[in-house]
Structures are given as structure tokens and as C-alpha cells.
N, C-alpha and C positions, 0 to 999 in steps of 0.2 A: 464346578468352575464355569465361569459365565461360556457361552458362543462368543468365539472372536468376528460375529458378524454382527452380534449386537452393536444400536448405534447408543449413543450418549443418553437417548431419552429411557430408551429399553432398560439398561444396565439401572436407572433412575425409579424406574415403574416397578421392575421386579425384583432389583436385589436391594438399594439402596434403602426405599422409603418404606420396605417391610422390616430391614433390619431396625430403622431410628423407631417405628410404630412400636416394634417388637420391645423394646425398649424399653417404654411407656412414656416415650412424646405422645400429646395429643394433635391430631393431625387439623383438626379445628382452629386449637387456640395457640398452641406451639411450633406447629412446620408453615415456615412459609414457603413456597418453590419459585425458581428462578425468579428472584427479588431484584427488580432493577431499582439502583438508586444515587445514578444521575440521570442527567437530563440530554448529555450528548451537546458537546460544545457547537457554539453556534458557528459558522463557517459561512464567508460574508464575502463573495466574490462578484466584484461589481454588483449588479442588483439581483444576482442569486442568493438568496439563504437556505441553507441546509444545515441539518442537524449531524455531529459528528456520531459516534458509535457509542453508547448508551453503557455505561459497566453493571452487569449484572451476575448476581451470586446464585450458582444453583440452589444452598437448601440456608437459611438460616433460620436456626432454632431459637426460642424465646422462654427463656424459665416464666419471666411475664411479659405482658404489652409492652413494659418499660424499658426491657431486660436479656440485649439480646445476648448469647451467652455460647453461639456455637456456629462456626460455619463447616458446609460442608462443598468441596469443589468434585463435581462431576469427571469420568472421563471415559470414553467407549473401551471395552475390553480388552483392544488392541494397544491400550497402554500400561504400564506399570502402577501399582496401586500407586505412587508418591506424584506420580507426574504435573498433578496438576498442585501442589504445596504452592508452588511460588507465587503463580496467578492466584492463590486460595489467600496466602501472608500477604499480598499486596491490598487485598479487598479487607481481609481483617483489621488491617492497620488503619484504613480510612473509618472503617465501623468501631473501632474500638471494641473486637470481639473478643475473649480470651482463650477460646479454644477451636482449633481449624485441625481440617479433615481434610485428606485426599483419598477418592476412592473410583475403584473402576471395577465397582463387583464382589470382587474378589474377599476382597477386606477393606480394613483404614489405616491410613497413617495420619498418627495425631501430633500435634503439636501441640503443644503448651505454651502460651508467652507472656504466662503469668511467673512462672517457675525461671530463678538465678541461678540453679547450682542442678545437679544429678543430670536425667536424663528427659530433656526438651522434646525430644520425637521418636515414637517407636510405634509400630506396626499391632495393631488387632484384628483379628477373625471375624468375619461377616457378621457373625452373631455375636459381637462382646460389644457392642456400641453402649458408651455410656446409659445412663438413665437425670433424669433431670434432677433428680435428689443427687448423685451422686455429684456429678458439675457443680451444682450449688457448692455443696456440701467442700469442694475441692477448694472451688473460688472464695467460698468465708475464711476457708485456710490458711488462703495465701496472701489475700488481702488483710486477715486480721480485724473482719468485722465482729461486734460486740452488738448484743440482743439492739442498743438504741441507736446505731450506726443501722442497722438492717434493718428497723421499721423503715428510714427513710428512705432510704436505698429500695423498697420492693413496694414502696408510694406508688401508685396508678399517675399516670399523665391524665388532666383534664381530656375527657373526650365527651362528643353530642356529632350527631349521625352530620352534623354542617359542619363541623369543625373540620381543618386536617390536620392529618398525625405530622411530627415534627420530621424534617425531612435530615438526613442521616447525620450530617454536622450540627445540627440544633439538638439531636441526641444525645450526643457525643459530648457538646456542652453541657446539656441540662442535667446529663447523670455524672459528669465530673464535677460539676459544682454541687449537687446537692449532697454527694457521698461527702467533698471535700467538707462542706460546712457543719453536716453529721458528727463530721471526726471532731470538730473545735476549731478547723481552720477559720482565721477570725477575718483575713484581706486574700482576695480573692480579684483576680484581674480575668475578663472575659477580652479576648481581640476578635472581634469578626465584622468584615469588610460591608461596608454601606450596602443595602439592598438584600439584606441574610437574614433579617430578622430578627435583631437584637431583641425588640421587646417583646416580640412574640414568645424567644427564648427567653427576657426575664421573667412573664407570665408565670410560662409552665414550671419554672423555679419556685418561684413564691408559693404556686396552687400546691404543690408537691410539699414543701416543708409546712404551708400553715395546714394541709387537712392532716399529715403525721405531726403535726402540734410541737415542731421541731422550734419554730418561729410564730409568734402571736400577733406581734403589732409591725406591721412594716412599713417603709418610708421608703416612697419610688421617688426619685429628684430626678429633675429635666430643668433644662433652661428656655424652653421656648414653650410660647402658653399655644402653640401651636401642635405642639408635640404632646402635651401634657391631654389636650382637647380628643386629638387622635386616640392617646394610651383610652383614653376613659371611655371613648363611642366603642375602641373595636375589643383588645381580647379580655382587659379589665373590668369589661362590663359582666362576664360571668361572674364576679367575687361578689353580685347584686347590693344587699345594701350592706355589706362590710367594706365599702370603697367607697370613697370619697377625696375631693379634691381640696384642699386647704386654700381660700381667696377670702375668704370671710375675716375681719379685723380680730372677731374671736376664735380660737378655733376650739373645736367639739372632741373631747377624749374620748366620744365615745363608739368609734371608729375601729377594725382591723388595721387596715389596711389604707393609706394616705399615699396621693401623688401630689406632689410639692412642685412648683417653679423655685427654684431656689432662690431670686430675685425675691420672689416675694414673701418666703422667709427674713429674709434679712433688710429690705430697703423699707423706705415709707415712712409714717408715723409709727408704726408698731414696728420702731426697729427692734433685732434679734425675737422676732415673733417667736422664733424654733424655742426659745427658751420655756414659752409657755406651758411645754410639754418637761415634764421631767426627764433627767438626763438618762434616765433608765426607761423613758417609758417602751421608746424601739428598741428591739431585740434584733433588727434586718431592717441596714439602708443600702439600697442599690440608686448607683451613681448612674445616671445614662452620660454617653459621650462625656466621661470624664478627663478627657485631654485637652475638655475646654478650663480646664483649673484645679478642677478635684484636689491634684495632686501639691499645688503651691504652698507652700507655707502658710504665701501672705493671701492668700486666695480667699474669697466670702466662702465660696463651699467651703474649707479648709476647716472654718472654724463652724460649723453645722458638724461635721464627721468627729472635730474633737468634741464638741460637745456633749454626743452622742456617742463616745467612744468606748463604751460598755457593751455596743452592740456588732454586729459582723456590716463587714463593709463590703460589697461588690462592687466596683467597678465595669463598666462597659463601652468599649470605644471601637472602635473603627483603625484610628490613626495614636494607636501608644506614644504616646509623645516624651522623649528622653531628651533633656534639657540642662540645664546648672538650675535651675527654677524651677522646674516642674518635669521632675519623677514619676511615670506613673511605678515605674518597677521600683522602685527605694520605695514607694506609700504601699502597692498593693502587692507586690513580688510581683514574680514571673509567672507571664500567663499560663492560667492551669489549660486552657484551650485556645489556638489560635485556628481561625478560617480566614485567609487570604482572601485580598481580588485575583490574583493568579488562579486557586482552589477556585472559585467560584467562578470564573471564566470557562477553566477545562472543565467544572465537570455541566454547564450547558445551565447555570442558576445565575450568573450576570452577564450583563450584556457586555459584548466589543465592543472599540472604538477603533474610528480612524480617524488621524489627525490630521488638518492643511495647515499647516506652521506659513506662514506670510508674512513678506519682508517688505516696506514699501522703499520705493526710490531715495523717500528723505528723513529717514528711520534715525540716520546722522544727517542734520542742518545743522547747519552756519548760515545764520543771517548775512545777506548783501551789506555791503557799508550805508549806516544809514536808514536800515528799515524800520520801519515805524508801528509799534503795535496799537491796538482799537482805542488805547488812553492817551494818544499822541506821543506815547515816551519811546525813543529808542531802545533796540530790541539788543542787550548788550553781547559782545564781537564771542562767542563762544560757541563748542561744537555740543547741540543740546539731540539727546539719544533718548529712543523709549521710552528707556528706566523713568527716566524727566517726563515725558507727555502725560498732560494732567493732575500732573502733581505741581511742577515747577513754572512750569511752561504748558497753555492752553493753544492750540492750535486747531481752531476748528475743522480744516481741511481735510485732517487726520478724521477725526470725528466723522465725517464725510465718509470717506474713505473706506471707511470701516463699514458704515451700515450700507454704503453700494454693494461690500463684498459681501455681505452676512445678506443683502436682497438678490443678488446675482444667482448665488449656492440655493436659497430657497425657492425661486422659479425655477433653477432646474431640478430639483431634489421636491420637495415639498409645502406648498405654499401654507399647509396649515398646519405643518409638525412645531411640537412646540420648542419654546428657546428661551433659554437665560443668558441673561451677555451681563457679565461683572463684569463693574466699571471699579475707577478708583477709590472714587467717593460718591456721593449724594448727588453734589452737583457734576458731576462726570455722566451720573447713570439718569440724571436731566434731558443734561444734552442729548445722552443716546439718543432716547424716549422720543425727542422734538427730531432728530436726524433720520430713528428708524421711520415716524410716523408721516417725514417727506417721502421716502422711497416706497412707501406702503401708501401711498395714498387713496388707490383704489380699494384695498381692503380697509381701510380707514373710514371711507364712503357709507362701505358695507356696515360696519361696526366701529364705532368709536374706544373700543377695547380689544380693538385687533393686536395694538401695542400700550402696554401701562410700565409706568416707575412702581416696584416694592421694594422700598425703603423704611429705616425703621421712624423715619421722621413723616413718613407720609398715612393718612388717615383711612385717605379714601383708596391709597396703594392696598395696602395690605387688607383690606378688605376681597382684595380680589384674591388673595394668597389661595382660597378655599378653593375658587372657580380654577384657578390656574391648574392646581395640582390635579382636580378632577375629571380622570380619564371623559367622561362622558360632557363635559361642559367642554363647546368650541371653542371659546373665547375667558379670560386672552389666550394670544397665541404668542407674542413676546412680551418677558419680561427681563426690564434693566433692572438689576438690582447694586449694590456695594455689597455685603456682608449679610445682609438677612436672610437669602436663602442659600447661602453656603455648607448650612446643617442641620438636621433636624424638621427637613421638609421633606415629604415622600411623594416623589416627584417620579410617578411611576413611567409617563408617556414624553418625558423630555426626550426627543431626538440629538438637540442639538446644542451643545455648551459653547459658548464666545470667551474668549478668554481675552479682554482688553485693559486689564490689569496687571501688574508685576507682581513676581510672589515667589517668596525663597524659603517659605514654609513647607517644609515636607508635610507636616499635618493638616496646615490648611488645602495645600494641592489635593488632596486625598478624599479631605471634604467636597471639594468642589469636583473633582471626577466622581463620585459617588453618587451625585445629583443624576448621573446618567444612567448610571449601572443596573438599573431595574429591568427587567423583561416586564413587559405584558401582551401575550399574543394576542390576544382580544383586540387590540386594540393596533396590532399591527409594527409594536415597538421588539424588536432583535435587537437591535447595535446602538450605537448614536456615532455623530459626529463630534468632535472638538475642533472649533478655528482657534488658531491661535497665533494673536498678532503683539506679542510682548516674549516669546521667546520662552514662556513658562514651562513647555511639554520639553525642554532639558532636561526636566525633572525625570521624566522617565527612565533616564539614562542613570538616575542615582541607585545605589544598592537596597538603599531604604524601601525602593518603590518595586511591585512586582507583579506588576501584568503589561503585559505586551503586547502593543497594539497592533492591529487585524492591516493597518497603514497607513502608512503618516505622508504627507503631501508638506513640501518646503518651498517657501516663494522665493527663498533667496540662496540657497547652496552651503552656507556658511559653515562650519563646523559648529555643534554645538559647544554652550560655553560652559566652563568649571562648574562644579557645583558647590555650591556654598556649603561649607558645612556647620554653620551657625544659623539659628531656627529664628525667626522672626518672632516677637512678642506678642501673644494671646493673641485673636479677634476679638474686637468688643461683644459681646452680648446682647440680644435683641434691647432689654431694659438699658444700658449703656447708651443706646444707638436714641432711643428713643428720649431721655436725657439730655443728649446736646443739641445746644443752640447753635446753630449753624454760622451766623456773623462772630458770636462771642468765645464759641469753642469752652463752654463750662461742663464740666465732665462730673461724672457721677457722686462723686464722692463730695461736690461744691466747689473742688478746689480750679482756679486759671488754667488754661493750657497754655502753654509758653506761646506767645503772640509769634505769628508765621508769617515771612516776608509776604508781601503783594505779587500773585500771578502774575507771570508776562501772559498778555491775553490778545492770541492774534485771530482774528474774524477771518481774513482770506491772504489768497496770492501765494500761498504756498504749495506745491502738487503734489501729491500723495497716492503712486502709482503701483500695484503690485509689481513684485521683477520674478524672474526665472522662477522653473517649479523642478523642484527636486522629491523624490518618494524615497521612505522608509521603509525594508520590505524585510521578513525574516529570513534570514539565511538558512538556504535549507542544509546545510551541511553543519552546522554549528547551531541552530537554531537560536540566534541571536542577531540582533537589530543591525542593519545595516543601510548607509545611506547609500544609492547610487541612482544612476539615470533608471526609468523604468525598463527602458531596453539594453543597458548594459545590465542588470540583473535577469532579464527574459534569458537575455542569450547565454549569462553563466547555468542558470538554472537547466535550461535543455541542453545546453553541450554534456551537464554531468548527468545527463540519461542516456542521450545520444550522440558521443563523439563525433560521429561525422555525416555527413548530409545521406551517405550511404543507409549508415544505423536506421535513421529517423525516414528514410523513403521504404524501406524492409520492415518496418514494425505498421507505416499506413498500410503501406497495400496489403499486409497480411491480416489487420484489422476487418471483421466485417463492420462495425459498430463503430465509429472514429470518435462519437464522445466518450467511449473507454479512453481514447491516449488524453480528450480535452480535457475529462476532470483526473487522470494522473496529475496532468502538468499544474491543472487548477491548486489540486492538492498542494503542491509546492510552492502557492505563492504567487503563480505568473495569473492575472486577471488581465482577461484577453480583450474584454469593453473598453477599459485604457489605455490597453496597447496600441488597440486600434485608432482611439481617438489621437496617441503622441505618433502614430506615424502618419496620420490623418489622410488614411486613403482605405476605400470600400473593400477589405482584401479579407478574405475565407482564410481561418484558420489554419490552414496549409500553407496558403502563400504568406502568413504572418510569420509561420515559423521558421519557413525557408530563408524570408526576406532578413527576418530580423538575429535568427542564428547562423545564419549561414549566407547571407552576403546577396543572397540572389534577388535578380530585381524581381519585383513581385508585378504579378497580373491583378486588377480586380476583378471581381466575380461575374460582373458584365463583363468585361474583355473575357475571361474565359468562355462566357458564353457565346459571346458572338464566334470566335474560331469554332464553336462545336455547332453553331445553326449552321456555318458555312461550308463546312465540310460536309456537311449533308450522313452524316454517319449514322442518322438513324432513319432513311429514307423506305428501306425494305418491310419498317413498321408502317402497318395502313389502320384505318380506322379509327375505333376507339384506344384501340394501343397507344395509337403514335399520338393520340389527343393528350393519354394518361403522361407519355413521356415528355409530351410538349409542358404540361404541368410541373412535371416535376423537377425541369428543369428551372421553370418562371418562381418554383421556390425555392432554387439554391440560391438565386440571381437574388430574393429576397433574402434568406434566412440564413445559406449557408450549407453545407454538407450533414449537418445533421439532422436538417429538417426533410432526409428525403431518405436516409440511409434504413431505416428500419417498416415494417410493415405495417406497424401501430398506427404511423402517420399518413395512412389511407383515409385516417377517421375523420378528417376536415375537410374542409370545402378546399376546392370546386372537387376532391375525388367522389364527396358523399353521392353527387348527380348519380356516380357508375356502379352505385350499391356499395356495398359491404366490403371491408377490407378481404374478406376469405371468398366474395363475389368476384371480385376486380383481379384477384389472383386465380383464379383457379378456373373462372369460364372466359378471360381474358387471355392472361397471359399461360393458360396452362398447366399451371402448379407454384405452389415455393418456389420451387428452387430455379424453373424459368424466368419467375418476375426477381429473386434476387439477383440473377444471374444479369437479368439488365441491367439492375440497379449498378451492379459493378462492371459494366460496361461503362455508364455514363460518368462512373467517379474516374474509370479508365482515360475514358476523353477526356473530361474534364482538365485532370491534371498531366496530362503530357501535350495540351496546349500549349506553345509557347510562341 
């Protein structure tokens, strides 16, 4: 029986990983130890980022690379062998494990959660731990694999020493789909959240069933030739020359493996090109972002999928789109894997957001009697809202308006972070273009592609799409679009989303919050921003939608409005977009678009003012969105830690460390940079919290210091002492109480002149515990100034 003094590592080094060895795992290619696998949500307080707490599994075992087939949850010998199951089934579940372990030594408790009926968990002896034949052997049982099911199923993932391995949701899909299509499953639905890696995980699909010879010829479809370009530079290009991209009037059968724009399948002179190929010649078509039609009847893809309907079909989206029109679950079923923005959030693989929702003054106008717009026609007697601007009614003011605020947020946040602002249309995302490139003029100066239009009407736009998206290219740094980069662009270092469009699409809202969701630390991208001046981030509020933002900013207070529950009709398609003529509105197919009244089109005199600011903040009790003032939440927040002013003065002064209480409270929500800017005075963390939970008038950090220079309270220090504490006081006055509270921060100037932080304590002040003992003298002063 183990020592109950062994800690978690010990009980792991000497009982654990000699029983699994003993076994016959190989400790090389089968035991991996403490596997961490997320990334630790990111945690975005004012201009702090910090990574949350990382979930990591003590042992998982792997029958292969591909294949992980067993977890095991550690525990010090001071617990029960079962103790740790729950923590061990909650990691399982995420990994899609089927057999999990609890152990503290002693022996195992195993679980089964492959098994419907008998006995799910029961207890064995240090020395009866499975063996890898044996698991397998259990797991073909219960799944009911057959000799051509388990070739594919124990397929290798493509790997090479630069590649990385799939990160534990990409797993999770890639061996649920490739067992699923093994079996015969013929439609097959993938959901996983923009910035996850859709094609990365169709790659490893395809690589997996064409080297087990499960699938021969395949057919990757995308809609954007932008996307298609991407698929083919980055993980496509291992398939060497069995891939190929279909652009040519003929196409060449003598190919694996084909990436198609589906547009150009089916438009052009060679219409229904797909036909070219025999209806049997694919054996595997994978749909990327198939919510853009896949699923329609009357759809182009539609009639590509039936043509070709001898072969298996995947789908992959982002945003499932469930319709009277377009089904992705009636065409492909119910998703065999689904990866949320929420999942990808918590576990530290998509970025945050916070949102400024902004209301302006004349958001509802009524024309004066009599005004007159830029065509000399009267501007008729009605009350014209949002929904209208740019669509109905052009109001350049607004336009104005918008790009002051979207110039404002960038000088003080980042002049060179990048930005997309969807506008309504073409000529909406014009105007921007000319309205951002006034407010920007100095960087304008600099470079004449500080701001560009990418539209699908524009030549010399969308040429810039490459530079845009490419972390390492400055320029551009804004782009206006309508609809072009809505999807299907990887837009890794977007900080900042404009949202100056209406939109009651749950699937297109999805698309376009996904534009941001990328991390790249390289580069400096955690979170992003969303402005949003059309009231769109409602949408967050829907059940559809499931990540919750880090904070949302309101210019107007209003309560958000209902949510639609009827889905807008498709977005046009890059090829669509690039099709219409702009005065005549002729659409793809040749046919008229119903002729559109004439814009009221007003140039000026109208003012277009933000109003009030309201924050969105999570409640920490309920953990769910809530609007209020940022210090009526502050104060709910700490009254439910600290009752009464008493509590919260008994937990400082008992603190040596007082950024322990600041990042508790951080923890919950309260961002103290804000707070300070809404109560808009120089006040030290203490007197913010006193002032603003508990009523009392607050000192600033200068007034506190002056009552401590004047009372002379530290007069009996001479010297260098009294020089040191003269310092350390000039950095509360700057920084605050925690830039003085611990001994670390001896390490910067001016103390560097006095030596060494363990110098300045120890031939100065005497030891530790004399220089902390000051220190808490002067937090003493400090806070019973009054």
C-alpha cells in the first residue's frame, strides 16, 4: 500500500506508470504524461491579458498516434482510489476517450462509457491494468467494427517533423468522421466555429481514407477563389501531384484529388462543367461552409451533390443553418461532431470580444418641414431609423459619424490594428472608404492604402485581400467591405469588427464575428473589438448564438430588441457579387432585379452625436449577461464578497499582497481601468472600492500622499532609508499600491542606484521582515488618511 505522504507525482513515478508499462504500453509511443490540451481561456481585463488555467490529463494512452483509447486521472494516496473519476469523465468526454481510470496507488477504477447495459465501473488491483490488445480488442466489440471499418479507423494522420498534430477537437472530428464513412454513412455534417480549422480537419480526413483506399477520387468545393488558393498553398499541397484545382475550360480526369469553386463548376460558357466528369467518377465530396446553399433545393451546389450522388457527401460549416429553404440537417443529418465559439473560447483557441454598441442622437429623425435633400427634392414628413440608413435613406452625417468614432477608438487603442467595417452595400462601403480616408489623413500621407474598399465589384480592391489578411504586411490597415469578406477569408490579426450594417441572419452574424476570432500571439492578436452601430450584437442575446462576450459598451441604454426569428436569404457569393452591375442591378442568372425607388440622399445639416454609455458585464452569480451602469455592477459584485465596509477593511489589512484581493475581484468581472476612467478621478484601488461599494468619499492617491508627507510619520528614518521610503512612496502616487507592496519591485529604478533587492533589505533596512514591516507601516498611513 502506497505512503500516505506520497504526493500526486510520486504515487505516478512508482506505482502508476510501472503498473500501465507492466502491462505492455510502450512508454515511447503509447504513454503520454500530464497531456495538456487546451490552451487556458484568455482573460482580457482592461489592457491585461492573462491566460486562464489550462485542462490537463495525467496519463493518456494511445493504441496509435491516431487512437487515443484510455485515460488515466492521478491522485496522492491520501485519497480513495475513485476520487478523481469525475474530473477524469469530464476530460474524457472532451477527448472522446472510451475507457478512464481513477487511481491513487493503490489500484484502478475503470470506467467504461462505451458499454449500455451490465457493469460501467468497478475497481482492479495495481497489477491487473489492461494491456493494449486487450482495450482494442474490447472496443471492436462494442463498436462492432468489421476487418474494412478498422483499416480505416487505425489509418495514421499525415504527419512531417513541421506539421502539428491535430489539437484534441480536430481529433475528435477527424476520427468520428472517418469511422462514420467506413461504416457507409453516406451525409455526414461537421459544425465547428470559424478560426478551428475546418480545412485543416478536412485534410486529415481525405489523407486518412485515400491512403486506406476507403475513397479514391475526391471533390473539395469552396466558394471563394480565395479560399480555394489558400486550401491549395497550405495543408493540400502534401497530396503533391494528386491535387489539383479545376479553372481550366477542360478538365483533366487524371487527378486524385480536386478543389473546385463551385461557381465555376457550374457558370460561364462551360456551363454544368461538373458534368464533364462522370456521375460516378467521385467517390467523396466535401462541402466547405456549406450553410452558404449546399443544403437548398434550388441551390447551384444542390444540383453538383445530386449529380454526384453515388458518392458520400460532407458538409462543413461554422454556422448550420436551419431554414424552410435550406436544411443543413434534413440534407446531411445531425452533426456527427459539433465545436462551438463558446468551446473555443473557454478552452483559450478563439479569441474574445468586447463590444461598444453606440446609439447616435438622430438614430430616429424626422425631417424639419421642408428640408431639402442634395437633389433639391423634399425629404418626405416621416420618422426614418437605422434599419433605413443606407439602404432608404443616405445621410452622409451619419457616415461621418461613424468613421470619427471608428478614428477616435483607433488613437486610443491602436493606430495600426487592423479593421473591417461592413457596410450595406458597395456604394455604402465607398463612402466609408472616402469618410475613413478624411479622418485618417495623416496615415493616408504615409501610405495611400492605410484605407481600401474590398468589394466584389472592385479590381484593384480585392487585390489587396492577400496583403490585408497577411499578418506580416502593414498595410492595408482598414478595410470597407459589403459581403466579400464576410467568409471564407482568414483573417488572423483582425483586431477590430465595425458593424455598420443591419442583419437579422443568425448565420451571417456568425460569419462575420468569426472574421475575429483567430488568435495569433505573434503578432500580438488575444481578443478583438466589435463597434456596433445598427444594433446587430442583439443577436448575442439569441439561443442560436453561444459565446459570451468579455464586455459590451452601449451608447444608448435601451433595452435590446426581440429577436427575429426568421433567417434572411442567402448572401450573394463572391461570383454573384462580382456579376452585378451596379446602376442596372442584373444578377447572375441574367435575369432584372425589380427596379428600387430612388435614395433620399442628404450631404449635410444633420448631427449625429453618440449618447450615454452603458456596459454589458457577466454576472457573477448567474453567469449570464447583464446590462448595467459599470458601477452599479462594481458595487453588486464586491458587496457579494464583502458585505460591509467592515469585511472588505479585515481582508486589506490582513492581505500582505493586495493584488491577491485585485485579481479576485478582476476575476469577477469588475475592470478597475474603467472604473476609474467612469468615476474620472486618480483614486488607488482601495479608495475605488470604498468609494464606489460603499459610499465613501474617496481621496486621490496624491491627497493621500500629501496627509502622509505632512505628518511627518516617517521622520526617525535618515539616510538612505528615508530616501528608499521617499521613493516608494513617489510610486504609489504613480502606480498605486501594488507597485510597492512586494520585494520584487526593488528591481527598477530609482531603487536599482541602492543595489540589489536582498542589498537594500538586508544592509539597509535590516532583514525581511524589517523592510516589510515598513512597507506595512506606509500602507498603514496611507489608508487611515482621511
Amino acid at each position: 500500500m502506497p505512503d500516505k505522504n506520497l504526493s500526486e507525482r510520486d504515487i505516478c513515478t512508482k506505482y502508476i506508470t510501472p503498473a500501465v508499462v507492466g502491462a505492455g504500453w510502450n512508454v515511447q509511443t503509447q504513454i503520454r504524461e500530464e497531456v495538456t490540451f487546451t490552451a487556458g481561456r484568455i482573460n482580457v481585463y482592461g489592457k491585461t491579458i492573462t491566460r486562464g488555467e489550462k485542462k490537463r490529463a495525467d496519463y493518456i494512452l494511445y493504441y496509435k498516434n491516431n487512437f487515443p483509447i484510455a485515460l488515466i486521472e492521478a491522485k496522492d494516496a491520501s485519497h480513495s482510489v475513485g476520487d478523481g473519476m469525475q474530473q477524469a469523465l469530464s476530460y474524457a468526454e472532451s477527448l472522446d476517450i472510451p475507457f478512464v481510470y481513477s487511481s491513487n496507488g493503490e489500484g484502478f477504477l475503470e470506467h467504461d462509457r462505451l458499454t449500455a447495459s451490465g457493469q460501467k465501473e468497478h475497481e482492479l488491483p495495481i497489477s491487473a491494468f489492461p494491456s493494449p490488445a486487450d482495450l482494442y480488442q474490447r472496443y471492436k466489440e462494442q463498436k462492432g467494427l468489421v476487418p474494412e471499418v478498422e483499416e480505416a479507423v487505425l489509418q495514421d494522420y499525415y504527419e512531417n517533423p513541421s506539421a502539428h498534430p491535430p489539437r484534441y477537437f480536430q481529433q475528435v472530428a477527424i476520427n468520428r468522421t472517418v469511422e462514420a464513412v467506413a461504416r457507409g454513412q453516406n451525409r455526414i455534417l461537421l459544425v465547428m466555429a470559424t478560426g478551428t480549422g475546418k480545412t485543416y480537419t478536412a485534410f486529415q480526413i481525405i489523407w486518412r481514407l485515400w491512403k486506406a483506399r476507403k475513397k479514391k477520387r475526391i471533390l473539395f468545393l469552396v466558394d471563394r477563389t480565395a479560399l480555394a488558393d489558400q486550401t491549395l498553398s497550405g495543408e493540400f499541397r502534401h497530396f503533391g501531384e494528386a491535387v489539383t484545382k479545376i479553372d481550366d475550360p477542360k478538365v483533366n480526369p487524371a487527378y486524385e484529388i480536386y478543389v473546385a469553386l463551385y461557381q465555376g463548376l457550374m457558370g460561364g460558357e462551360e456551363a454544368e462543367k461538373f458534368k464533364q466528369f462522370s456521375a460516378d467518377f467521385f467517390d467523396l465530396v466535401i462541402v466547405d461552409e456549406c450553410h452558404r446553399g449546399a443544403a437548398r433545393e434550388d441551390a447551384l451546389w444542390r444540383s453538383v451533390l445530386e449529380y454526384y450522388k453515388s458518392a458520400t457527401h460532407i458538409g462543413l460549416t461554422a454556422t448550420p443553418k436551419v431554414a424552410d429553404d435550406a436544411d443543413n440537417f434534413e440534407y446531411f443529418g445531425a452533426p456527427i461532431y459539433t465545436y462551438s465559439l463558446k468551446q473555443g473560447i473557454d478552452d483559450g483557441y478563439l479569441a474574445p470580444y468586447k463590444v461598444i454598441r453606440y446609439r447616435f442622437n438622430n438614430d430616429e429623425w424626422r425631417p424639419p418641414q421642408g428640408f431639402i435633400d442634395m437633389h433639391g427634392q423634399e425629404v418626405p414628413d416621416e420618422i426614418y431609423t437605422e434599419s433605413m440608413f443606407d439602404r432608404s435613406i443616405i445621410i452622409e452625417d451619419r457616415n461621418r459619424a461613424v468613421a470619427k468614432c471608428v478614428s477616435d477608438f483607433m488613437r486610443e487603442t491602436d493606430i495600426y490594428q487592423k479593421v473591417i467595417v461592413f457596410c450595406v452595400d458597395i456604394a455604402h462601403a465607398e463612402r466609408m472608404r472616402r469618410f475613413l480616408v478624411n479622418e485618417f489623413a495623416d496615415e493616408i500621407k504615409k501610405n495611400a492604402k492605410y484605407v481600401v474598399k474590398i468589394t466584389g465589384d472592385d479590381f484593384y480592391g480585392k487585390l489587396e485581400i492577400e496583403n490585408f489578411i497577411n499578418p506580416e504586411s502593414k498595410y492595408p490597415v482598414i478595410a470597407t467591405t459589403s459581403k466579400l469578406l464576410s467568409t471564407g477569408v482568414d483573417t488572423q490579426t483582425v483586431k477590430l469588427i465595425v458593424l455598420d450594417a443591419p442583419m437579422n441572419s443568425m448565420t451571417e452574424f456568425k460569419q462575420v464575428i468569426g472574421r475575429g476570432t483567430r488568435i495569433n500571439e505573434q503578432f500580438g492578436k488575444y481578443y478583438f473589438t466589435i463597434m456596433d452601430f445598427r444594433n446587430v450584437t442583439r443577436l448575442f442575446a439569441d439561443a442560436d448564438f453561444d459565446g459570451d462576450p468579455v464586455e459590451s459598451y452601449e451608447k444608448d441604454g435601451a433595452e435590446p430588441l426581440a429577436i427575429k426569428e426568421k433567417i434572411e436569404q442567402e448572401t450573394r457569393s463572391e461570383a454573384e457579387l462580382q456579376k452585378i452591375n451596379p446602376q442596372e442591378e442584373i444578377l447572375i442568372d441574367g435575369t432584372e432585379a425589380a427596379p428600387k425607388p430612388k435614395k433620399i440622399h442628404i450631404k449635410d445639416g444633420v448631427t449625429f452625436d453618440p449618447i450615454q454609455k452603458l456596459i454589458q458585464y457577466i454576472d457573477p452569480k448567474t453567469g449570464k449577461l447583464i446590462t448595467a451602469s459599470l458601477q452599479d455592477f462594481s458595487k453588486q459584485t464586491i458587496q457579494g464578497v464583502y458585505a460591509s465596509l467592515e469585511d472588505f477593511l479585515n481582508r486589506w489589512n490582513a492581505t500582505e499582497r493586495k493584488d491577491a484581493i485585485i485579481s479576485e475581484l478582476a476575476d469577477m468581472g469588475i475592470v478597475f481601468d474603467e472604473l476609474q476612467k467612469e468615476v474620472g478621478k486618480d483614486l488607488d484601488v482601495f479608495d475605488l472600492v470604498l468609494h464606489v461599494a460603499y459610499g465613501k468619499k474617496p481621496l486621490t492617491r496624491s491627497e493621500r500622499l500629501k496627509k502622509v508627507r505632512a505628518s511627518d510619520y516617517f521622520a526617525k528614518y535618515e539616510g538612505r532609508a528615508r530616501e528608499i521610503i521617499d521613493h516608494l512612496l513617489d510610486k504609489y502616487a504613480a502606480s498605486g499600491i501594488t507597485a510597492i507592496d512586494d520585494i520584487g519591485d526593488l528591481q527598477v529604478s530609482p531603487f536599482t542606484a541602492y543595489g540589489t533587492p536582498f542589498e537594500i533589505v538586508e544592509e539597509i533596512f535590516g532583514g525581511r521582515e524589517k523592510y516589510l514591516q515598513v512597507v506595512r507601516h506606509i500602507e498603514t498611513v496611507l489608508y487611515t488618511a482621511q
